[in-house]
Biopython code that builds the backbone (N, CA, C, O; Angstrom):
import numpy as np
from Bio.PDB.StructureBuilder import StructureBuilder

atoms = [
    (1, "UNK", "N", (-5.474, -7.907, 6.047)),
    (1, "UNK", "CA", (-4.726, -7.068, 6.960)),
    (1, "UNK", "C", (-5.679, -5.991, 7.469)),
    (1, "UNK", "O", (-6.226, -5.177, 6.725)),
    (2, "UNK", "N", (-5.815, -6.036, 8.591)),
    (2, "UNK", "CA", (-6.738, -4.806, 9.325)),
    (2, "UNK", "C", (-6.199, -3.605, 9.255)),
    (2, "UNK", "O", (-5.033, -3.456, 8.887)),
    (3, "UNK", "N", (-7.061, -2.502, 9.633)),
    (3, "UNK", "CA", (-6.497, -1.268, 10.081)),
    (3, "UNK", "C", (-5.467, -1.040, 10.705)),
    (3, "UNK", "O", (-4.669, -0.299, 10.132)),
    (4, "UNK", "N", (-5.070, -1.585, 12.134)),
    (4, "UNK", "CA", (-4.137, -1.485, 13.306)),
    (4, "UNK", "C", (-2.668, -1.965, 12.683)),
    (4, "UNK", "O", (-1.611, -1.391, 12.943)),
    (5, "UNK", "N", (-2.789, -3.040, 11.876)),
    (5, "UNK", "CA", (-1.766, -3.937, 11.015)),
    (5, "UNK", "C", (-0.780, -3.125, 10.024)),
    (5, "UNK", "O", (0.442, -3.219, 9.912)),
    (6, "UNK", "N", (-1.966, -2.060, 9.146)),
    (6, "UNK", "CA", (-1.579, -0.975, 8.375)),
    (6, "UNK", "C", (-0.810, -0.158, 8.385)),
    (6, "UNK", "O", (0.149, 0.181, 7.691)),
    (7, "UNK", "N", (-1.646, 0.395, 9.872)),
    (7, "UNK", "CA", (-0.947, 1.895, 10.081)),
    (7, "UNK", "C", (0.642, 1.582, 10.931)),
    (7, "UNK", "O", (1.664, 2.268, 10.946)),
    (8, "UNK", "N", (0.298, 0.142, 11.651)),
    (8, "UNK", "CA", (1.919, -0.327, 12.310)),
    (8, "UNK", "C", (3.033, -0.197, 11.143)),
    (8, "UNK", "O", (4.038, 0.512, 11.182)),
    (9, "UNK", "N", (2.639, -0.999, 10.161)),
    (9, "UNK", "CA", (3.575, -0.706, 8.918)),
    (9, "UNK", "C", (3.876, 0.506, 8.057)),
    (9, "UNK", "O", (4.905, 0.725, 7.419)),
    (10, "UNK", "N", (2.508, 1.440, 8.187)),
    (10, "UNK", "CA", (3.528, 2.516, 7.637)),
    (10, "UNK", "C", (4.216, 3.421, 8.352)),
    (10, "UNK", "O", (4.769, 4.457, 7.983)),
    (11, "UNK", "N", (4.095, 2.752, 9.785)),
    (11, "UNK", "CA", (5.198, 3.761, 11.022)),
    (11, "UNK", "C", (6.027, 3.195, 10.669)),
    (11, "UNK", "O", (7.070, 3.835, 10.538)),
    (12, "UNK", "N", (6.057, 1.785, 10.336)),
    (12, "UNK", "CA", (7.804, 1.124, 9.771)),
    (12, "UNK", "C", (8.719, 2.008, 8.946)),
    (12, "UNK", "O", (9.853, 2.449, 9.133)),
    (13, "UNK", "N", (7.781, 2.117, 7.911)),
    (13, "UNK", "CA", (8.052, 2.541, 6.977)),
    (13, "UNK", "C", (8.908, 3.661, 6.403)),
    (13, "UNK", "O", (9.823, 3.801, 5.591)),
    (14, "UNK", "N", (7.773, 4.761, 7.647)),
    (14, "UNK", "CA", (8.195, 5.983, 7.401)),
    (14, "UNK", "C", (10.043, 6.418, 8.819)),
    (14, "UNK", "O", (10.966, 7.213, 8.995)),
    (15, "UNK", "N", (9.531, 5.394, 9.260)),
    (15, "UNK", "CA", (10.733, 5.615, 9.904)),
    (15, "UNK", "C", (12.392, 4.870, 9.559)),
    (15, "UNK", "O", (13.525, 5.210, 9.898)),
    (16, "UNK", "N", (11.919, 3.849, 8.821)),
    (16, "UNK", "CA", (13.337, 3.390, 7.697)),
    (16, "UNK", "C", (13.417, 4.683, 6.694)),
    (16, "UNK", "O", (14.570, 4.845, 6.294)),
    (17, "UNK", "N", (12.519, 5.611, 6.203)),
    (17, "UNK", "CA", (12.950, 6.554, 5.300)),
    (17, "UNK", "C", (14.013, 7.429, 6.006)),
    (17, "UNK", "O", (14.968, 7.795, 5.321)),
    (18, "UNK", "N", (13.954, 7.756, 7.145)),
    (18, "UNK", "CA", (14.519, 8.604, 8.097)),
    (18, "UNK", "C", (16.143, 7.961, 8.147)),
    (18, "UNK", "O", (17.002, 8.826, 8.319)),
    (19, "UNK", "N", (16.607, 6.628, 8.024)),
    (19, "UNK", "CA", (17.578, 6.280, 8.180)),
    (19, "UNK", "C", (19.076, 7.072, 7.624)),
    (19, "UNK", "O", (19.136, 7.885, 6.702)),
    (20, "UNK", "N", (19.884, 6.727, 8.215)),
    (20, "UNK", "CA", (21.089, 7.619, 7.229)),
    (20, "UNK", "C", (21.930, 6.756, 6.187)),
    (20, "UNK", "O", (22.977, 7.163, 5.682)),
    (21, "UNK", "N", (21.447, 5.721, 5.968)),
    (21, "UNK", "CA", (21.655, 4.345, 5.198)),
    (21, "UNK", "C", (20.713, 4.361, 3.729)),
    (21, "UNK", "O", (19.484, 4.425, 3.754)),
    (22, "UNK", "N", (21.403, 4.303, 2.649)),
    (22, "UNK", "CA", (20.726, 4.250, 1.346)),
    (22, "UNK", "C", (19.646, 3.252, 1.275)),
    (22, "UNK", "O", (18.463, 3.559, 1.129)),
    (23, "UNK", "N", (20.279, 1.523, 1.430)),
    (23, "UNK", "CA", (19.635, 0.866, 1.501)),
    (23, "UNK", "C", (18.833, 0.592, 2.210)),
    (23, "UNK", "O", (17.951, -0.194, 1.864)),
    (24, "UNK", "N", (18.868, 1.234, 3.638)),
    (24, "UNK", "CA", (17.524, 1.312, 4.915)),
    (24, "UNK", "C", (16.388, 2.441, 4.407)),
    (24, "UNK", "O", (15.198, 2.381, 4.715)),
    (25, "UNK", "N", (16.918, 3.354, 3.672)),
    (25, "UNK", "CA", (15.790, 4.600, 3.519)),
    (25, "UNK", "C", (15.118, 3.732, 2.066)),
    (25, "UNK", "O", (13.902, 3.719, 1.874)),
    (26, "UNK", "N", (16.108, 3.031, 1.105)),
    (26, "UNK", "CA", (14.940, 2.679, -0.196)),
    (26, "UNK", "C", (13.736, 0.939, 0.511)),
    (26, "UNK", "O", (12.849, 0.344, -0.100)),
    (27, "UNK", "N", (14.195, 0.725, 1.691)),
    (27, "UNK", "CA", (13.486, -0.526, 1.796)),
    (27, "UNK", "C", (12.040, 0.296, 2.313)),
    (27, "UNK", "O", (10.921, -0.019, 1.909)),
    (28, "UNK", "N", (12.319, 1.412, 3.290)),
    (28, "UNK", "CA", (11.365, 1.871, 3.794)),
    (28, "UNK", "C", (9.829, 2.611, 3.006)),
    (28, "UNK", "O", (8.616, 2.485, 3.170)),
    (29, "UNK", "N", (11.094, 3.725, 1.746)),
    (29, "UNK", "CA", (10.175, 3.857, 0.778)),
    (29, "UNK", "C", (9.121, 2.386, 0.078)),
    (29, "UNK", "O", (7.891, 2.413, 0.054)),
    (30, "UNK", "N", (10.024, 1.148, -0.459)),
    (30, "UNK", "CA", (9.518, 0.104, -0.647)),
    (30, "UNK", "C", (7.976, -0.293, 0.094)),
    (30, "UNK", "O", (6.808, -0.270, -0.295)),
    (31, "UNK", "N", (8.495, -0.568, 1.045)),
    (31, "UNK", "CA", (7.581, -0.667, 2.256)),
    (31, "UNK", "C", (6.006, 0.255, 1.934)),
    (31, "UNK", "O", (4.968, -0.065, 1.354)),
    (32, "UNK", "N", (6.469, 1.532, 2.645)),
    (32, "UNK", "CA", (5.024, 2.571, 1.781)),
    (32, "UNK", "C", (4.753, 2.374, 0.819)),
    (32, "UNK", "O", (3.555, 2.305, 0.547)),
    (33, "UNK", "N", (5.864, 2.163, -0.302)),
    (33, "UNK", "CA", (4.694, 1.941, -1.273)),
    (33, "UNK", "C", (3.815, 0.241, -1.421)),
    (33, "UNK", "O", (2.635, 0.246, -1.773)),
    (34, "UNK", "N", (4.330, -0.733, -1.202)),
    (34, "UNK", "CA", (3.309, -1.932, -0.880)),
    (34, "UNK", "C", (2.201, -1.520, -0.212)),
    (34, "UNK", "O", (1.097, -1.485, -0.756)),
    (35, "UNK", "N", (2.496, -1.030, 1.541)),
    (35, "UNK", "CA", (1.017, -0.317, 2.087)),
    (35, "UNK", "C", (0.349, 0.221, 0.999)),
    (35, "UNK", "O", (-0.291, -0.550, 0.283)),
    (36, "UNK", "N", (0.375, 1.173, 0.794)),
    (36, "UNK", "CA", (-0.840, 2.277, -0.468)),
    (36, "UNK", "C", (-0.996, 0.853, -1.194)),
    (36, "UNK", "O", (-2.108, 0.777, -1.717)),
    (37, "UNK", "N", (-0.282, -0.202, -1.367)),
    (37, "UNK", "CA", (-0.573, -0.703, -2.904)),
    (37, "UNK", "C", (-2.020, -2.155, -2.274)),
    (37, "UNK", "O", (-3.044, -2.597, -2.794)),
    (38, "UNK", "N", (-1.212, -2.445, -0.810)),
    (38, "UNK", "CA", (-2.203, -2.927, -0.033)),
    (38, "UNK", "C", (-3.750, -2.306, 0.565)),
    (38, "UNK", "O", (-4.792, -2.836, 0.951)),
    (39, "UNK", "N", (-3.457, -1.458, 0.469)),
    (39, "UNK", "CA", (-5.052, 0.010, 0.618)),
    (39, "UNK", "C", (-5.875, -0.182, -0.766)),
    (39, "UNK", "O", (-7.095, -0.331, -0.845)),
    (40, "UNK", "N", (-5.213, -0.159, -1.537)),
    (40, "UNK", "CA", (-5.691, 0.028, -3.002)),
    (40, "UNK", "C", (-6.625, -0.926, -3.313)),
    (40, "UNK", "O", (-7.713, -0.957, -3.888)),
    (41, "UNK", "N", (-5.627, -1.963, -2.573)),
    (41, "UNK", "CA", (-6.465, -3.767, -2.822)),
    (41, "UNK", "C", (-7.685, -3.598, -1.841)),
    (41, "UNK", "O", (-8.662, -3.677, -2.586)),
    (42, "UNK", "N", (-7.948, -3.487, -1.091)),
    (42, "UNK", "CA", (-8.731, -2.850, 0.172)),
    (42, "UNK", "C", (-10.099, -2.425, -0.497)),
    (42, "UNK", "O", (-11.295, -2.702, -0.409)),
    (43, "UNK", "N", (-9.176, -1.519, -1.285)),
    (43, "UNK", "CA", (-10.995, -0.824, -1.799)),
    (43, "UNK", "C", (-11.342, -1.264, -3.191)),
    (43, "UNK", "O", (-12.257, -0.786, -3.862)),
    (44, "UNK", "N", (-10.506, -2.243, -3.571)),
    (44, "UNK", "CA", (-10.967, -3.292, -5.086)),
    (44, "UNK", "C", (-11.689, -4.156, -4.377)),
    (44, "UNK", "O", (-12.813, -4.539, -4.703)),
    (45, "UNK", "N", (-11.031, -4.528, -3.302)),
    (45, "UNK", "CA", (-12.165, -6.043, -2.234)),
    (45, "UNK", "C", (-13.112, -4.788, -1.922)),
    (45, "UNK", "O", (-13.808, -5.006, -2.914)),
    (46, "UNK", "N", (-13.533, -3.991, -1.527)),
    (46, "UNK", "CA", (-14.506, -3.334, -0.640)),
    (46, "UNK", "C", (-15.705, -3.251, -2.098)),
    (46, "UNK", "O", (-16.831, -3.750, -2.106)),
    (47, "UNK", "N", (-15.089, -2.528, -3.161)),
    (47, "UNK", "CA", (-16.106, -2.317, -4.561)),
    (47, "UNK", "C", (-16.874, -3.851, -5.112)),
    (47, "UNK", "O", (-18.032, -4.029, -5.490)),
    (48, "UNK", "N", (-15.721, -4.841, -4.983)),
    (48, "UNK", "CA", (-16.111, -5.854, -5.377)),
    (48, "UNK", "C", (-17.320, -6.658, -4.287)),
    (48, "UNK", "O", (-18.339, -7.249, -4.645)),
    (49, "UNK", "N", (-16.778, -6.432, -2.782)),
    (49, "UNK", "CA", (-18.182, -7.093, -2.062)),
    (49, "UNK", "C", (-19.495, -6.105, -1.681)),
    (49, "UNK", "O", (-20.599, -6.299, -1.172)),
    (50, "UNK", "N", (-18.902, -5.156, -2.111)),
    (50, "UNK", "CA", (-20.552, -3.282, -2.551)),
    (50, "UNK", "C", (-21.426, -4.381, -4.200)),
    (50, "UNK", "O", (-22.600, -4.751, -4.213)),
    (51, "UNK", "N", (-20.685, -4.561, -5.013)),
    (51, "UNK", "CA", (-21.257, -5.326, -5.725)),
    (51, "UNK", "C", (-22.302, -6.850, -5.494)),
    (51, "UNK", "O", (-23.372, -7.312, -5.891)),
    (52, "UNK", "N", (-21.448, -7.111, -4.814)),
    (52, "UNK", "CA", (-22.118, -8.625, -4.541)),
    (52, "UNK", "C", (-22.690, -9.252, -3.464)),
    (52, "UNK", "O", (-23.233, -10.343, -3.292)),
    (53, "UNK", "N", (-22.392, -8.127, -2.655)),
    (53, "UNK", "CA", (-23.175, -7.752, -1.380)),
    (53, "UNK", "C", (-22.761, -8.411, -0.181)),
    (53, "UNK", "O", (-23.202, -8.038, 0.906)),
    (54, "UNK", "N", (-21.617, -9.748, -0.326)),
    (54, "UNK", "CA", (-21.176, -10.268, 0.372)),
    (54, "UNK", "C", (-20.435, -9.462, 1.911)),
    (54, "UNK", "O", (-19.807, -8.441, 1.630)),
    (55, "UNK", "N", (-20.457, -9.781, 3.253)),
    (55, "UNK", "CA", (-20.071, -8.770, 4.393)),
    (55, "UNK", "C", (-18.480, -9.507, 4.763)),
    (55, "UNK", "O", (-18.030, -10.652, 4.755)),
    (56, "UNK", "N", (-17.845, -7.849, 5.148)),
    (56, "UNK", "CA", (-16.546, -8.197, 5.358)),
    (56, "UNK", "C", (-16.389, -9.014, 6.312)),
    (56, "UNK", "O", (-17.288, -9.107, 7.148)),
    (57, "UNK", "N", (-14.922, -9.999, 6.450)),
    (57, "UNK", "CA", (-14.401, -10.229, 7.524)),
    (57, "UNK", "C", (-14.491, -9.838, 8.512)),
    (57, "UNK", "O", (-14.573, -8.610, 8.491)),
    (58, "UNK", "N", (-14.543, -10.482, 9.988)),
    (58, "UNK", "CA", (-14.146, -9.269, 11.264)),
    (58, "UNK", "C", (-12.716, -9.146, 11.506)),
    (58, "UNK", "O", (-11.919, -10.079, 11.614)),
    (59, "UNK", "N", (-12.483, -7.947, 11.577)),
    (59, "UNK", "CA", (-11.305, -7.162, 11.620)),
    (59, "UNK", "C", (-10.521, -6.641, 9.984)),
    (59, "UNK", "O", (-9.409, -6.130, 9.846)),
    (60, "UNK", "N", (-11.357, -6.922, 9.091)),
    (60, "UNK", "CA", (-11.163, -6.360, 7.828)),
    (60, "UNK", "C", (-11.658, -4.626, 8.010)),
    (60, "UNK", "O", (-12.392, -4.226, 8.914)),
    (61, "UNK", "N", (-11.120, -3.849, 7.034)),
    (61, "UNK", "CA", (-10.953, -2.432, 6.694)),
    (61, "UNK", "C", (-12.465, -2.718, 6.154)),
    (61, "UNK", "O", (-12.679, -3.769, 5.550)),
    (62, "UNK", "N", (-13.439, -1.844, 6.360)),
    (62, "UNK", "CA", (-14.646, -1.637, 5.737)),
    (62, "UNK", "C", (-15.116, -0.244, 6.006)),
    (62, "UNK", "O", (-14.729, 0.543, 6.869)),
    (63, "UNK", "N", (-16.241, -0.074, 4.876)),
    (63, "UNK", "CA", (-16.640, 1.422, 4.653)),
    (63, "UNK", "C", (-16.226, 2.297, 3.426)),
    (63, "UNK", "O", (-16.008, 1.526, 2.491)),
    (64, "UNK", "N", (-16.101, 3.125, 3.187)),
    (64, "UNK", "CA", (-15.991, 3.864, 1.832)),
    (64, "UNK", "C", (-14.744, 3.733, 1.465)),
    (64, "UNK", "O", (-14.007, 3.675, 2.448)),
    (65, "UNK", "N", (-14.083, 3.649, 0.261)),
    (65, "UNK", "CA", (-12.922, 3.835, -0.125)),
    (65, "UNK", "C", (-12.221, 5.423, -0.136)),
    (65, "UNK", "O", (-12.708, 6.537, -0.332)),
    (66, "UNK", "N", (-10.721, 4.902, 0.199)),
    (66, "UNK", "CA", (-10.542, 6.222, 0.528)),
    (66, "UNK", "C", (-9.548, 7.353, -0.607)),
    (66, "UNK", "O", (-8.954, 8.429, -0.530)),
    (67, "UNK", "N", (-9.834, 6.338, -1.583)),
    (67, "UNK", "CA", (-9.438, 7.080, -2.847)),
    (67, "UNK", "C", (-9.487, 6.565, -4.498)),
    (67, "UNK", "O", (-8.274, 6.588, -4.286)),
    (68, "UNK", "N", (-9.588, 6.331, -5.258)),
    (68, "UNK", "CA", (-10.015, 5.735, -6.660)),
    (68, "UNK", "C", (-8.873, 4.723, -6.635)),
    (68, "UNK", "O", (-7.784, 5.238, -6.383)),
    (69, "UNK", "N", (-8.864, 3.029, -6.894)),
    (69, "UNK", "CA", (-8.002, 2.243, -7.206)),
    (69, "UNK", "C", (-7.738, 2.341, -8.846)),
    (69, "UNK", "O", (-8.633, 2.359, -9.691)),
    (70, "UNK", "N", (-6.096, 2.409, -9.146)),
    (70, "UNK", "CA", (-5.755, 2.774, -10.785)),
    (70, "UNK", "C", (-6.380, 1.324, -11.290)),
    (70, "UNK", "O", (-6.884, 0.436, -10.602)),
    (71, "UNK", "N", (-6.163, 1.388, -12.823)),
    (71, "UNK", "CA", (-6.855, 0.681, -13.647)),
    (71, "UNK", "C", (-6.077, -0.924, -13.447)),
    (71, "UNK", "O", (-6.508, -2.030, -13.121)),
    (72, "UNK", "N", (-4.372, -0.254, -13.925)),
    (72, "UNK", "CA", (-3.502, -1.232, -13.882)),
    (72, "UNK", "C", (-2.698, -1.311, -12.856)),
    (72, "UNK", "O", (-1.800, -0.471, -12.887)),
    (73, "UNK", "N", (-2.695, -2.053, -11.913)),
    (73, "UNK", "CA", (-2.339, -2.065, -10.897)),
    (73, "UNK", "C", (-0.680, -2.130, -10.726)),
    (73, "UNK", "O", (0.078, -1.283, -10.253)),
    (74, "UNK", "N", (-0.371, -3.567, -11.336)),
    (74, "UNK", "CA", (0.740, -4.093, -11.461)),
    (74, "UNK", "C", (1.783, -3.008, -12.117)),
    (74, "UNK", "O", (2.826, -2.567, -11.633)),
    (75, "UNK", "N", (1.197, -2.739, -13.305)),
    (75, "UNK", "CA", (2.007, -1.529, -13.582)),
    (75, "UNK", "C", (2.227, 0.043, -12.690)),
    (75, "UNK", "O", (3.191, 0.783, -12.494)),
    (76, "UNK", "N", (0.965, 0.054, -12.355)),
    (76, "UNK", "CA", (1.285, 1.144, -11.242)),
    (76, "UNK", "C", (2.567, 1.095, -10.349)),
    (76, "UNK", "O", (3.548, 1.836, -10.283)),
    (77, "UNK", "N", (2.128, -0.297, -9.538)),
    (77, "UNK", "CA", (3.521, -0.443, -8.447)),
    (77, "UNK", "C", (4.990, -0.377, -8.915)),
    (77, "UNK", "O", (5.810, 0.190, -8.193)),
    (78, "UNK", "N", (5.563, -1.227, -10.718)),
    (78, "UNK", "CA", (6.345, -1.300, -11.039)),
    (78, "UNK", "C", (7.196, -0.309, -11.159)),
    (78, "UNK", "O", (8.378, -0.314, -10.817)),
    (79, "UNK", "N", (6.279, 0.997, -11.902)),
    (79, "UNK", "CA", (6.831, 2.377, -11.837)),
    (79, "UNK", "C", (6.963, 3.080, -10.858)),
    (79, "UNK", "O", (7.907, 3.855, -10.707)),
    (80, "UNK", "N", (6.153, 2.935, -10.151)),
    (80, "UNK", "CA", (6.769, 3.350, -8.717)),
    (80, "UNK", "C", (7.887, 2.637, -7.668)),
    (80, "UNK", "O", (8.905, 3.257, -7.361)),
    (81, "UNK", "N", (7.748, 1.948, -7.403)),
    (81, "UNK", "CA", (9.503, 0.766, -7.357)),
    (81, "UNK", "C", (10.262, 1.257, -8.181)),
    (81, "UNK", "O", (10.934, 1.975, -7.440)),
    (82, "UNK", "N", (10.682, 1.414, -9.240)),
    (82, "UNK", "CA", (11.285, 2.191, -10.147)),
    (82, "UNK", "C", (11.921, 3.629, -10.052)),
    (82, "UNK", "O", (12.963, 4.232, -10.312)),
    (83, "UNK", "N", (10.673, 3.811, -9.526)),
    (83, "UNK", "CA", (10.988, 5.583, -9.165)),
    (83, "UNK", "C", (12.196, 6.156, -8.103)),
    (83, "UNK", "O", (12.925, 7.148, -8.096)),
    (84, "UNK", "N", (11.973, 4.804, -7.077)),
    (84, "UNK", "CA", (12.485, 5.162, -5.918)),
    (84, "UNK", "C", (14.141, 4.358, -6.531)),
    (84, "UNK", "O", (15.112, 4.789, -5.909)),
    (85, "UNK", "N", (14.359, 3.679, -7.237)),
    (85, "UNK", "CA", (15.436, 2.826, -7.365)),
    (85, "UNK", "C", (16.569, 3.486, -8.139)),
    (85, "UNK", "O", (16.513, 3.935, -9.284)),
    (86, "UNK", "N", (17.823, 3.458, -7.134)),
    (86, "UNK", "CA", (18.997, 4.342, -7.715)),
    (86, "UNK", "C", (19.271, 4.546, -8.926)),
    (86, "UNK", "O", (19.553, 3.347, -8.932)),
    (87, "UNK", "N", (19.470, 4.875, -9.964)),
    (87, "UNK", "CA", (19.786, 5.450, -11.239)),
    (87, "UNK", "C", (21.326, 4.867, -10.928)),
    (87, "UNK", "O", (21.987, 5.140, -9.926)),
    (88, "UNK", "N", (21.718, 4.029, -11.992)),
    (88, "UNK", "CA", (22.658, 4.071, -12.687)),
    (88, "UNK", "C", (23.088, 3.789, -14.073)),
    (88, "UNK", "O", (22.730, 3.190, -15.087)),
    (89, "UNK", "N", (24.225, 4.675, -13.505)),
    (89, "UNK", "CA", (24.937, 5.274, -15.007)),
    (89, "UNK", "C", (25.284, 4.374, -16.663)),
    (89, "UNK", "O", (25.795, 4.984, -17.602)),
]
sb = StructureBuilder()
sb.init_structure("model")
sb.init_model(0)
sb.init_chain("A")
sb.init_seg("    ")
for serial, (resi, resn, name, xyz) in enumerate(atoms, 1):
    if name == "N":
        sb.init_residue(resn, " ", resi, " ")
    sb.init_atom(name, np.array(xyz, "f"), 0.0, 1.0, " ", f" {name:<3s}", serial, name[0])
structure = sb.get_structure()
């Protein structure tokens, strides 16, 4: 997923949060959080071909990462999905 692809989706995103609908504002949160979780992957592929020297795709995200990818990934996202997901009683 390129840059242009990205940022289209987290305008999705952020604009289902805006909704006045429970289930339209938690898909949207959803949404952002996959993006970040898709960025994340971004700069695990970017560290991994800095290693091996292999050159990106054209129209792939390249250049410095733009923030530390967590250790555990999977668990990262879970708790965060979580976070956003209604509490009940």
């Amino acid at each position: 997923m390129n840059e242009e692809k990205l940022t289209t989706l987290r305008r999705w995103g952020e604009g289902l949060t805006r909704d006045e609908r429970d289930e339209v504002r938690a898909a949207g949160r959803a949404i952002l959080l996959l993006s970040e979780e898709i960025e994340r992957l971004h700069v695990d592929l970017w560290h991994a071909r800095e290693g091996s020297g292999s050159e990106a795709p054209a129209g792939e995200m390249t250049g410095p990462p733009l923030e530390t990818p967590e250790p555990d990934v999977r668990s990262a996202l879970r708790d965060r999905i979580f976070a956003f997901l209604p509490q009940r009683d």
